[in-house]
PyMOL Python script that loads the backbone (N, CA, C, O; Angstrom):
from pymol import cmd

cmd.read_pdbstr("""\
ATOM      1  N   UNK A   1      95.820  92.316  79.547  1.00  0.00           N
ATOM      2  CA  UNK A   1      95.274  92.192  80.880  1.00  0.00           C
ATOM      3  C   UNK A   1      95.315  93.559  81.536  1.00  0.00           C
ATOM      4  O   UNK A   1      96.331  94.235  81.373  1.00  0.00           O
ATOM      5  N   UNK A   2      94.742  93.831  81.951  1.00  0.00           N
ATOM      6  CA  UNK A   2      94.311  94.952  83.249  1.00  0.00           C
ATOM      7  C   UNK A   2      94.260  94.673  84.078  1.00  0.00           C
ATOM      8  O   UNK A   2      93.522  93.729  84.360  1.00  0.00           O
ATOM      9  N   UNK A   3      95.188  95.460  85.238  1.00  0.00           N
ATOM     10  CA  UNK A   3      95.205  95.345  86.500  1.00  0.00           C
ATOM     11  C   UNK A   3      95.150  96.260  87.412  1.00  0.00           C
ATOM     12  O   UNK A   3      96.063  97.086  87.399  1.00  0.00           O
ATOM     13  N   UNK A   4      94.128  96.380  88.412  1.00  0.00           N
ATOM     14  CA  UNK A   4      93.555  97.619  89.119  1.00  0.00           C
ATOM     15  C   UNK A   4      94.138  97.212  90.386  1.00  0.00           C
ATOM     16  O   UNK A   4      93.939  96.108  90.893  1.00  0.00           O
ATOM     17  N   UNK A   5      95.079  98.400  91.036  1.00  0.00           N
ATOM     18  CA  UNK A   5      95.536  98.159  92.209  1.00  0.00           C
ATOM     19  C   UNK A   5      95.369  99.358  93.368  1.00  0.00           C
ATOM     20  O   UNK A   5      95.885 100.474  93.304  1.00  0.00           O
ATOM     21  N   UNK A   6      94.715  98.964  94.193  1.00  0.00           N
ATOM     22  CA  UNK A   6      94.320 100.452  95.741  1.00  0.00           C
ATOM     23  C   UNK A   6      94.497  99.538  96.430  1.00  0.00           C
ATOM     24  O   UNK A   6      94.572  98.309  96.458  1.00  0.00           O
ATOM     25  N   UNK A   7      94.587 101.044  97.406  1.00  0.00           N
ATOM     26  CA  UNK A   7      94.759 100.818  98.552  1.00  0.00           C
ATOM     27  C   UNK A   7      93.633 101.159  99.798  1.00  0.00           C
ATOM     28  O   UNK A   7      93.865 101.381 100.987  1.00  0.00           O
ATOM     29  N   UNK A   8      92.298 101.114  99.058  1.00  0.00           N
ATOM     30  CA  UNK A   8      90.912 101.298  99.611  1.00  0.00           C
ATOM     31  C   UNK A   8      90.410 100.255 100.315  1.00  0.00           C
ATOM     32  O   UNK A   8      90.615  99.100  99.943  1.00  0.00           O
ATOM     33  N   UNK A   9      89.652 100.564 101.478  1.00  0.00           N
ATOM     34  CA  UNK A   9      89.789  99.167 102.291  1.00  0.00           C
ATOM     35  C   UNK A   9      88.765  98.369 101.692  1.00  0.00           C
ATOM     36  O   UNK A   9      87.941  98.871 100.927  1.00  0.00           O
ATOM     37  N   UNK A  10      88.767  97.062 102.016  1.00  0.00           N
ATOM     38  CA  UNK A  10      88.505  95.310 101.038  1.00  0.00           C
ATOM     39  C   UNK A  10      87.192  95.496 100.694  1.00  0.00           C
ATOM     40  O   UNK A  10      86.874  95.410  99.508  1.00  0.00           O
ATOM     41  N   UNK A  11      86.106  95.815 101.820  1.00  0.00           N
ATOM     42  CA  UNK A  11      84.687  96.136 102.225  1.00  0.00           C
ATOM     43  C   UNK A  11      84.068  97.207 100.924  1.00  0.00           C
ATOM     44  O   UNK A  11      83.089  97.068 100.190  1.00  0.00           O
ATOM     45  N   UNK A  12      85.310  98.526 101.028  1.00  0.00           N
ATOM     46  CA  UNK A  12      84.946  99.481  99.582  1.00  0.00           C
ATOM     47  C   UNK A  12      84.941  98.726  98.073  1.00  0.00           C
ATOM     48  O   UNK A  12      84.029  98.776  97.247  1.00  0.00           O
ATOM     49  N   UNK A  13      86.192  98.029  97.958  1.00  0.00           N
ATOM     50  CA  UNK A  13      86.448  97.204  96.508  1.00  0.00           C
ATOM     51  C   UNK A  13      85.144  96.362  96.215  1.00  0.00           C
ATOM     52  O   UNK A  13      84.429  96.386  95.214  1.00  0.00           O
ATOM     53  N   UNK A  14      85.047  95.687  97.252  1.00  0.00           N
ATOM     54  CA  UNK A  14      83.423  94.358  97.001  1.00  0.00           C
ATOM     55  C   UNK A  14      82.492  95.205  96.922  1.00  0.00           C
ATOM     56  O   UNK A  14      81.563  94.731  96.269  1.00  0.00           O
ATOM     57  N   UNK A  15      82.264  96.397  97.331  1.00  0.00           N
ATOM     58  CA  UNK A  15      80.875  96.950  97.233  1.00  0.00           C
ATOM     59  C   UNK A  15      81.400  97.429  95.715  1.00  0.00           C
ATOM     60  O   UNK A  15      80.845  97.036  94.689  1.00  0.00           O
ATOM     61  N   UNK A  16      82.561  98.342  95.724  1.00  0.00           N
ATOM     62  CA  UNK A  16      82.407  98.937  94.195  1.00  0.00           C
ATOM     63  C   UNK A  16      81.945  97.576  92.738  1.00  0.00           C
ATOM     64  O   UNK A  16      81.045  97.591  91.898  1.00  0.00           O
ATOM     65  N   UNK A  17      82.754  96.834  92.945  1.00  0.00           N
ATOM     66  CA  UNK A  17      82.804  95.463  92.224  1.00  0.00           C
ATOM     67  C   UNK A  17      81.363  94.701  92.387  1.00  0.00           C
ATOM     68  O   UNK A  17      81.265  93.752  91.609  1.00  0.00           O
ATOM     69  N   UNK A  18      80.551  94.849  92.988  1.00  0.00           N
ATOM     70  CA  UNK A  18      78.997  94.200  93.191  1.00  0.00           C
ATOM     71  C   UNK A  18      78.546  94.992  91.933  1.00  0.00           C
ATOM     72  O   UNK A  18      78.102  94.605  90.852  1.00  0.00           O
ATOM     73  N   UNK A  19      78.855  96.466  92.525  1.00  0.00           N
ATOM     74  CA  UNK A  19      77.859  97.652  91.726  1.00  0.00           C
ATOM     75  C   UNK A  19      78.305  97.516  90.081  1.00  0.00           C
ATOM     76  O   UNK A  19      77.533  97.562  89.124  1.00  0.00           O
ATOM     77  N   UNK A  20      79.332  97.391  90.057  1.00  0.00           N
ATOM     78  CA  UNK A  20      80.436  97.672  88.319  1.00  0.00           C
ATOM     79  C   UNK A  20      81.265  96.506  88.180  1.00  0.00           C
ATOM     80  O   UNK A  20      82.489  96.634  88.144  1.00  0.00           O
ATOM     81  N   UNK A  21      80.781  95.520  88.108  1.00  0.00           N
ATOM     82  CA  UNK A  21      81.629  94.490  87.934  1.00  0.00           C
ATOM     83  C   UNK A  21      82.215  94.459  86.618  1.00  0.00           C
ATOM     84  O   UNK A  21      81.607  94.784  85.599  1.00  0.00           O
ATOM     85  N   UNK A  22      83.548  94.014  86.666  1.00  0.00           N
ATOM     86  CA  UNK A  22      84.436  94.167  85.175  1.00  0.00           C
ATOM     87  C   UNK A  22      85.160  93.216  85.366  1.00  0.00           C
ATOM     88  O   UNK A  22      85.131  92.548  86.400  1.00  0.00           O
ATOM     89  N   UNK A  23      86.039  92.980  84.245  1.00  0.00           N
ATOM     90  CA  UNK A  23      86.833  92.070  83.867  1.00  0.00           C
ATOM     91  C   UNK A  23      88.629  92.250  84.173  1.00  0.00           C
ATOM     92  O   UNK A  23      89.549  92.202  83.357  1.00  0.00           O
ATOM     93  N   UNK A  24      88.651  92.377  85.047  1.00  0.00           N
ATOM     94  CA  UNK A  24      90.459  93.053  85.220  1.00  0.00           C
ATOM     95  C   UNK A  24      90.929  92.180  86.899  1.00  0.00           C
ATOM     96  O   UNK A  24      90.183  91.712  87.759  1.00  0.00           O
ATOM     97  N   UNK A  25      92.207  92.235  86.846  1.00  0.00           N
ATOM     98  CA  UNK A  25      92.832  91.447  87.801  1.00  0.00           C
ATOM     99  C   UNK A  25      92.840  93.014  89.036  1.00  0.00           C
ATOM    100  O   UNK A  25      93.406  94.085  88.816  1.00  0.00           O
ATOM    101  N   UNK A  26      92.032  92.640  90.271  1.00  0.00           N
ATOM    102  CA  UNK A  26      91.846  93.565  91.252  1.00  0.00           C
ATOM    103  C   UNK A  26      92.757  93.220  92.125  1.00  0.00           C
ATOM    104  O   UNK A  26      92.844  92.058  92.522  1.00  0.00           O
ATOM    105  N   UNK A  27      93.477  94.093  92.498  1.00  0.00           N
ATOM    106  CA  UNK A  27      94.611  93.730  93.775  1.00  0.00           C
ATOM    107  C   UNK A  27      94.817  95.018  94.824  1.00  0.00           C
ATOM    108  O   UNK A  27      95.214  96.174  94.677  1.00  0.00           O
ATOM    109  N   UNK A  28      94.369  94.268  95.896  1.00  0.00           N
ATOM    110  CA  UNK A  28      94.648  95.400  96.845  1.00  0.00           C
ATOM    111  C   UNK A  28      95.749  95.192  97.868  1.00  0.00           C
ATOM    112  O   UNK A  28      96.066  94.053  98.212  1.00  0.00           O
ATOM    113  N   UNK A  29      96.550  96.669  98.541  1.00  0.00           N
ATOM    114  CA  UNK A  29      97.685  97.049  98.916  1.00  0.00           C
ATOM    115  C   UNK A  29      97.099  97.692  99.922  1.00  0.00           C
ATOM    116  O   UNK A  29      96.091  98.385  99.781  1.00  0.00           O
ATOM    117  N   UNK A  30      97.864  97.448 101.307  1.00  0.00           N
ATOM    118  CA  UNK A  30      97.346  98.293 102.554  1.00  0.00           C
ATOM    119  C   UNK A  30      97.648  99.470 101.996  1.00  0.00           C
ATOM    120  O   UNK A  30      96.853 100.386 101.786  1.00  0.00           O
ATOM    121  N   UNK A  31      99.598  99.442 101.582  1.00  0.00           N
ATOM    122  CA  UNK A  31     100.269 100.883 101.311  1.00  0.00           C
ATOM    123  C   UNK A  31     100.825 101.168 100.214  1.00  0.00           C
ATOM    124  O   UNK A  31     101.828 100.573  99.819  1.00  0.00           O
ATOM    125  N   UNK A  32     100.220 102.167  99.534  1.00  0.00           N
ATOM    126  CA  UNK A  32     100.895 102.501  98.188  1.00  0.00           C
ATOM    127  C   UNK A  32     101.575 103.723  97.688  1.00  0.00           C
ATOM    128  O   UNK A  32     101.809 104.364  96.663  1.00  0.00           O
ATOM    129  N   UNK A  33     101.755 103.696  98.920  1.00  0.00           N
ATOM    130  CA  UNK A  33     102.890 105.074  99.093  1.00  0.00           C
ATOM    131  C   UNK A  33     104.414 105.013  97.957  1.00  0.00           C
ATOM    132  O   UNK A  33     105.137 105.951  97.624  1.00  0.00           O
ATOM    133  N   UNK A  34     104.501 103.622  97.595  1.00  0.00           N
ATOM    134  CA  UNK A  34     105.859 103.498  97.645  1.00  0.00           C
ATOM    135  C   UNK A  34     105.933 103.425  96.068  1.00  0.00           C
ATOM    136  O   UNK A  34     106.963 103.328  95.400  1.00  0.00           O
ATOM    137  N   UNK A  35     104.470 103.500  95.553  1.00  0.00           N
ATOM    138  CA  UNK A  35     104.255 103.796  93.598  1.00  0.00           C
ATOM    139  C   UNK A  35     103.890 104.908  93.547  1.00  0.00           C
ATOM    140  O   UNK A  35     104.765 105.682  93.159  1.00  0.00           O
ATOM    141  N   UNK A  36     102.856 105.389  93.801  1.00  0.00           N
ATOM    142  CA  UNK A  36     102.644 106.748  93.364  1.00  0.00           C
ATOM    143  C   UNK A  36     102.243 107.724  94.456  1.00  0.00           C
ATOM    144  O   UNK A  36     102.421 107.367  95.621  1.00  0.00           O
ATOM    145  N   UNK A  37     101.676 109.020  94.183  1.00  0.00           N
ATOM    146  CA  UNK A  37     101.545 109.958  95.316  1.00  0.00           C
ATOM    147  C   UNK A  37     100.960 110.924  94.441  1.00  0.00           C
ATOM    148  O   UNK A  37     101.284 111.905  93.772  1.00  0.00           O
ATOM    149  N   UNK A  38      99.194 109.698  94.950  1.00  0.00           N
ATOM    150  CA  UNK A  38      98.066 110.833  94.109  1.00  0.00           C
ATOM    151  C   UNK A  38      97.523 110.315  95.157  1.00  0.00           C
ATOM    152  O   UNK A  38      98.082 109.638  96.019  1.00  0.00           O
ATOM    153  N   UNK A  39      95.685 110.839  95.051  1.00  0.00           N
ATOM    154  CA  UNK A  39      94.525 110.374  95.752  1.00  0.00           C
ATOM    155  C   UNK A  39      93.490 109.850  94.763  1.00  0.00           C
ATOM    156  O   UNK A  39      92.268 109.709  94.756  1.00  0.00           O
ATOM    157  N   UNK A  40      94.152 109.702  94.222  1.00  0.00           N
ATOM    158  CA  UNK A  40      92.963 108.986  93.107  1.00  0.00           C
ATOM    159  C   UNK A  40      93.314 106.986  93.109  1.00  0.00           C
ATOM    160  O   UNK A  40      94.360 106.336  93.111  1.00  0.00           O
ATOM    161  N   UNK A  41      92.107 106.669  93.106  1.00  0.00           N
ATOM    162  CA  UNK A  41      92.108 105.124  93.075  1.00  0.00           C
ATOM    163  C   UNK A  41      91.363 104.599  92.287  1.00  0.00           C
ATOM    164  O   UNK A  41      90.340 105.279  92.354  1.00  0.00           O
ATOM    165  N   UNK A  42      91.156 103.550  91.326  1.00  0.00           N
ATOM    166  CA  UNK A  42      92.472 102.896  91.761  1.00  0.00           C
ATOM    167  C   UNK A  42      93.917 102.978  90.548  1.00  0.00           C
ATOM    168  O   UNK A  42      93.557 103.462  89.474  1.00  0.00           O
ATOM    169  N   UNK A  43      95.229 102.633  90.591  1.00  0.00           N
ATOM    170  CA  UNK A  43      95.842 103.069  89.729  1.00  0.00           C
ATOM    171  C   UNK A  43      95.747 101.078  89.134  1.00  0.00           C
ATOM    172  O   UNK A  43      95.586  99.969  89.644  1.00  0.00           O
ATOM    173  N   UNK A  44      96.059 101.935  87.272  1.00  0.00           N
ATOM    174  CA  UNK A  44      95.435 100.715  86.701  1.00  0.00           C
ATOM    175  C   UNK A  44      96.730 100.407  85.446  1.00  0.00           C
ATOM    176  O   UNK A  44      97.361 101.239  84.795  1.00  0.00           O
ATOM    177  N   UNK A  45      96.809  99.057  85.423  1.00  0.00           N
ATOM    178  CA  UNK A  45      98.071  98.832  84.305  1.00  0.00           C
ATOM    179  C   UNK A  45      97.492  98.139  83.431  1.00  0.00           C
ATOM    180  O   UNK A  45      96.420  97.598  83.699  1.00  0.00           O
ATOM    181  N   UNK A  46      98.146  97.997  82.064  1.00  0.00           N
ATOM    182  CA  UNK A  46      97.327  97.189  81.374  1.00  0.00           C
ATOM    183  C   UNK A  46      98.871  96.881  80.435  1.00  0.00           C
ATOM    184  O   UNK A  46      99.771  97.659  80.118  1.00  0.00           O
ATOM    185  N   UNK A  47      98.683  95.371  80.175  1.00  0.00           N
ATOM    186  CA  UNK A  47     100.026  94.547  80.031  1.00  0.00           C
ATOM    187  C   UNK A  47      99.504  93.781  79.064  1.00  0.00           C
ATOM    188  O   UNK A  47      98.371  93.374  78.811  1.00  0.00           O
ATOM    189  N   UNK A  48     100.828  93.640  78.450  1.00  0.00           N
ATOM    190  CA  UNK A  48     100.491  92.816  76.933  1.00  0.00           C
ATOM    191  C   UNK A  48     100.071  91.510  76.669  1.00  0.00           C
ATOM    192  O   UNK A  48      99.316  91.328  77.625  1.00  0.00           O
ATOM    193  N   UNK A  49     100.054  90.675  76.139  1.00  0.00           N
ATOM    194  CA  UNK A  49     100.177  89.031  76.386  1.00  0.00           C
ATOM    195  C   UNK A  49     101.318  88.236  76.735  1.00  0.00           C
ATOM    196  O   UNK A  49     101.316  87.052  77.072  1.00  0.00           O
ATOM    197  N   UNK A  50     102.256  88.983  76.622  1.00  0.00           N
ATOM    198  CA  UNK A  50     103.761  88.681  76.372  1.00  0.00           C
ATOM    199  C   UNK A  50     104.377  89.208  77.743  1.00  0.00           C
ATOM    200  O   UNK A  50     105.389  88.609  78.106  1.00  0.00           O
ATOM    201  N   UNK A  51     103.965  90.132  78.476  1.00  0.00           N
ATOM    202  CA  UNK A  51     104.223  90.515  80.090  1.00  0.00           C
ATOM    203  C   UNK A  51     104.874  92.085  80.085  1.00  0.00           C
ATOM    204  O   UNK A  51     105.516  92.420  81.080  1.00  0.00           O
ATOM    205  N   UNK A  52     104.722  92.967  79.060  1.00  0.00           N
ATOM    206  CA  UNK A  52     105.075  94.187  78.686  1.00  0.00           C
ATOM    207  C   UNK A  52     103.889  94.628  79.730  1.00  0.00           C
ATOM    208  O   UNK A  52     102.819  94.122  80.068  1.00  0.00           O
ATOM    209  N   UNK A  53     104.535  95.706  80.039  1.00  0.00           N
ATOM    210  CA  UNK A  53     103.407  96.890  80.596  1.00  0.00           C
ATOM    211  C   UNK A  53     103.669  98.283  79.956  1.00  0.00           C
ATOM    212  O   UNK A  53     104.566  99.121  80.053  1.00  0.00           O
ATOM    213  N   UNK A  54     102.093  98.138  79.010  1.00  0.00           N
ATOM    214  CA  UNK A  54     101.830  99.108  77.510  1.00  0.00           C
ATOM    215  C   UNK A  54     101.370 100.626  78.181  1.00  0.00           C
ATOM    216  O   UNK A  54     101.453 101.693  77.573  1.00  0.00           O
ATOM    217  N   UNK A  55     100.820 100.436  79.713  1.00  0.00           N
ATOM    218  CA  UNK A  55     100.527 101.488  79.905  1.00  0.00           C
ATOM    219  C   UNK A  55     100.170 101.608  81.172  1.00  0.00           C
ATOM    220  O   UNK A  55      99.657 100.608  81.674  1.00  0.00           O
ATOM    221  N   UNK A  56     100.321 102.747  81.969  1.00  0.00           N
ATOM    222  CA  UNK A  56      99.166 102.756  83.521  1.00  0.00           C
ATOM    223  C   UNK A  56      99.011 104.144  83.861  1.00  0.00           C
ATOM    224  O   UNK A  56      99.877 105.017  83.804  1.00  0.00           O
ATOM    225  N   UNK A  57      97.599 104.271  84.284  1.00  0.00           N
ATOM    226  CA  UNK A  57      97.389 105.315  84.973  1.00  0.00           C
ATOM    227  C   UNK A  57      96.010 105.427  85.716  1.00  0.00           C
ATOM    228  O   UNK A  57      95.043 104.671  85.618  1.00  0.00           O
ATOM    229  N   UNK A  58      96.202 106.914  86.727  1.00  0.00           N
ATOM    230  CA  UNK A  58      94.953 106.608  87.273  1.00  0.00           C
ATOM    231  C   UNK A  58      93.312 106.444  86.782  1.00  0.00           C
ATOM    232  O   UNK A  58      93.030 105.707  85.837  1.00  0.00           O
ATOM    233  N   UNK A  59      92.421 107.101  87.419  1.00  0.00           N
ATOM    234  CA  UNK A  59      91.013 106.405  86.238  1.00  0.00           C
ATOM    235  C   UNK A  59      91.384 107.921  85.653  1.00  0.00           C
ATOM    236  O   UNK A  59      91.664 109.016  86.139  1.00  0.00           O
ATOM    237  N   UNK A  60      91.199 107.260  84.136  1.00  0.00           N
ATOM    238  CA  UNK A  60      91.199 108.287  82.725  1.00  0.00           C
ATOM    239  C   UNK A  60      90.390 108.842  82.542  1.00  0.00           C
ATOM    240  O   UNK A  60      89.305 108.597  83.070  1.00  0.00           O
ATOM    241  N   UNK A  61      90.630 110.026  81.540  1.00  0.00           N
ATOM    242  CA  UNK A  61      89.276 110.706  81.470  1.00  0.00           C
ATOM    243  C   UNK A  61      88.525 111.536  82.534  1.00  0.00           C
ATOM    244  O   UNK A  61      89.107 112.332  83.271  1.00  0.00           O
ATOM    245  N   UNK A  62      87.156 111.295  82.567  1.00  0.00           N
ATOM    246  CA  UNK A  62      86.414 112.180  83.045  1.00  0.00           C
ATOM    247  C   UNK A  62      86.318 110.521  84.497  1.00  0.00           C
ATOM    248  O   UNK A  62      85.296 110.415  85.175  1.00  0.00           O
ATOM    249  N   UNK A  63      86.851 110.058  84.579  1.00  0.00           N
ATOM    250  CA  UNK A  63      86.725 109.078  85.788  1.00  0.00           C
ATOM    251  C   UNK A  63      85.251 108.296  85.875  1.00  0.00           C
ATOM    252  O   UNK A  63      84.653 108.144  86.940  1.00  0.00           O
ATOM    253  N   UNK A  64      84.815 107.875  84.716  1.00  0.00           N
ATOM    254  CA  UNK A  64      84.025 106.993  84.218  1.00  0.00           C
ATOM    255  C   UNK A  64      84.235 105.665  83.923  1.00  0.00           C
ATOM    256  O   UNK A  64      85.322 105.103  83.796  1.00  0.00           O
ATOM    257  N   UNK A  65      83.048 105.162  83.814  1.00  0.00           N
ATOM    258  CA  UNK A  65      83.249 103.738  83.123  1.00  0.00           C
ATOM    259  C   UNK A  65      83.861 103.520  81.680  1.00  0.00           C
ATOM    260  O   UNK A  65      84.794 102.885  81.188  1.00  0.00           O
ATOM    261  N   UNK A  66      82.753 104.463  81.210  1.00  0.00           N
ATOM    262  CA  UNK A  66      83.388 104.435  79.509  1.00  0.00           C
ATOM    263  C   UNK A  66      84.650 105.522  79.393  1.00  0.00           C
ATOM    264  O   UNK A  66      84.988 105.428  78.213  1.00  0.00           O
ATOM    265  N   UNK A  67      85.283 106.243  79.864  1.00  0.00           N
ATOM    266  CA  UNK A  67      86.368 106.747  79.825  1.00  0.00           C
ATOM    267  C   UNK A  67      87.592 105.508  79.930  1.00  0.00           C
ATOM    268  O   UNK A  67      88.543 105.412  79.153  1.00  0.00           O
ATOM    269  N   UNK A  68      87.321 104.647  81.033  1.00  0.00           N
ATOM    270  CA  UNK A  68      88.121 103.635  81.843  1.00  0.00           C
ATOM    271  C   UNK A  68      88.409 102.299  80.038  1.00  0.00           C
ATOM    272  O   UNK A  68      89.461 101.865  79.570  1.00  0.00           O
ATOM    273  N   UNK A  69      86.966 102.091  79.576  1.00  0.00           N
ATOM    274  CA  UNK A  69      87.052 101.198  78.514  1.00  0.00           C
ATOM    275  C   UNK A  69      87.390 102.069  77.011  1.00  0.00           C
ATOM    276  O   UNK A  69      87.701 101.589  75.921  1.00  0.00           O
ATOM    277  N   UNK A  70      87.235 103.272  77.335  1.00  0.00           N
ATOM    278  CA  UNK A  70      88.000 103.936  76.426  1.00  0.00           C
ATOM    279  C   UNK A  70      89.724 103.731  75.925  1.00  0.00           C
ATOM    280  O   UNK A  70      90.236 103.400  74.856  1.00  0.00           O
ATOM    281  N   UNK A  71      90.193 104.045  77.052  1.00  0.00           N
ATOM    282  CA  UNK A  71      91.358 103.645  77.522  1.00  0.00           C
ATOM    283  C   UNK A  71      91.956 102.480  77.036  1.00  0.00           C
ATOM    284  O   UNK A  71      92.911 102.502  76.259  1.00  0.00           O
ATOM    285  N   UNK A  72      91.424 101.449  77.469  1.00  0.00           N
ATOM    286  CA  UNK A  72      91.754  99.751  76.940  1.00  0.00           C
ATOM    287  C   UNK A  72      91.129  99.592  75.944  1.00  0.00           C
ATOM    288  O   UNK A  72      91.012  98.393  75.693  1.00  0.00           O
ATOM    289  N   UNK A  73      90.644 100.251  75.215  1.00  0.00           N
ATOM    290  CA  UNK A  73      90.152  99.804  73.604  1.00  0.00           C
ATOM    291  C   UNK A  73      91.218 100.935  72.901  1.00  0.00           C
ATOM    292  O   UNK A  73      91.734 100.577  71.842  1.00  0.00           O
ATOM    293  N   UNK A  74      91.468 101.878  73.273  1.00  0.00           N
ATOM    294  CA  UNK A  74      92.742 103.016  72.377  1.00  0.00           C
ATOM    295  C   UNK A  74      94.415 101.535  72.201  1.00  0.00           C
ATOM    296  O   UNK A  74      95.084 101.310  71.192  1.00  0.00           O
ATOM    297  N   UNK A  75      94.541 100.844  73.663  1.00  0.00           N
ATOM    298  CA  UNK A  75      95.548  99.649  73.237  1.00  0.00           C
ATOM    299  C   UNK A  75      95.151  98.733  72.267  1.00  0.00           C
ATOM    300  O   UNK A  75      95.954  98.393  71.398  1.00  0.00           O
ATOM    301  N   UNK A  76      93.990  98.276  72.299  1.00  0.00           N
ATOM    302  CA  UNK A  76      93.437  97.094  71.669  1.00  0.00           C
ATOM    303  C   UNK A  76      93.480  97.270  70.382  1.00  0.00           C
ATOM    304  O   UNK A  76      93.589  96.369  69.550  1.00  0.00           O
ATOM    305  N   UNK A  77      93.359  98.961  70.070  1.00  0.00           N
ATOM    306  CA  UNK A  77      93.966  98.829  68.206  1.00  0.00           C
ATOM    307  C   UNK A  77      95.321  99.129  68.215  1.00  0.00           C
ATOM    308  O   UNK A  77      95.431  99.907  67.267  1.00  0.00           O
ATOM    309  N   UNK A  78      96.180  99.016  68.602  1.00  0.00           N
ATOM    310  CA  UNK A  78      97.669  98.886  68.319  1.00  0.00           C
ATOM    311  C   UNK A  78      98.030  97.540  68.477  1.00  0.00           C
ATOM    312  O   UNK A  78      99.196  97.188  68.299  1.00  0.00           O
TER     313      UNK A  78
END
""", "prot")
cmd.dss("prot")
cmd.show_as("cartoon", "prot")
cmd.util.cbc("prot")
cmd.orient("prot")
């Protein structure tokens, strides 16, 4: 599972998500001061079946789509 979490207001997420809709658990946070201390959004985890968290970070890569599914297919062969 993937889980994308900002702190971008609700109005930004639905428009981004109209435009790029994907498959990941979206959760938004007024304040996310208290995980990390970047400006990049959104920060993203991706957790096992079993409730491990295999990995997180902000958008990968060159901050693309296919960078982003890059990412979750590099877990998907381990």
């Amino acid at each position: 599972m993937v889980v994308t979490l900002s702190d971008e207001s609700r109005q930004h997420l639905v428009t981004f998500l109209e435009e790029h809709p994907v498959e990941t658990l979206n959760v938004y946070q007024e304040s996310l001061g208290w995980i990390y201390d970047t400006d990049a959004r959104p920060m993203n985890f991706l957790i096992s079946p079993d409730g491990v968290l295999l990995d997180c970070t902000e958008m990968p890569g060159d901050g693309t789509y296919g960078a982003f599914a890059d990412w979750v297919d590099e877990h998907l062969k381990t």
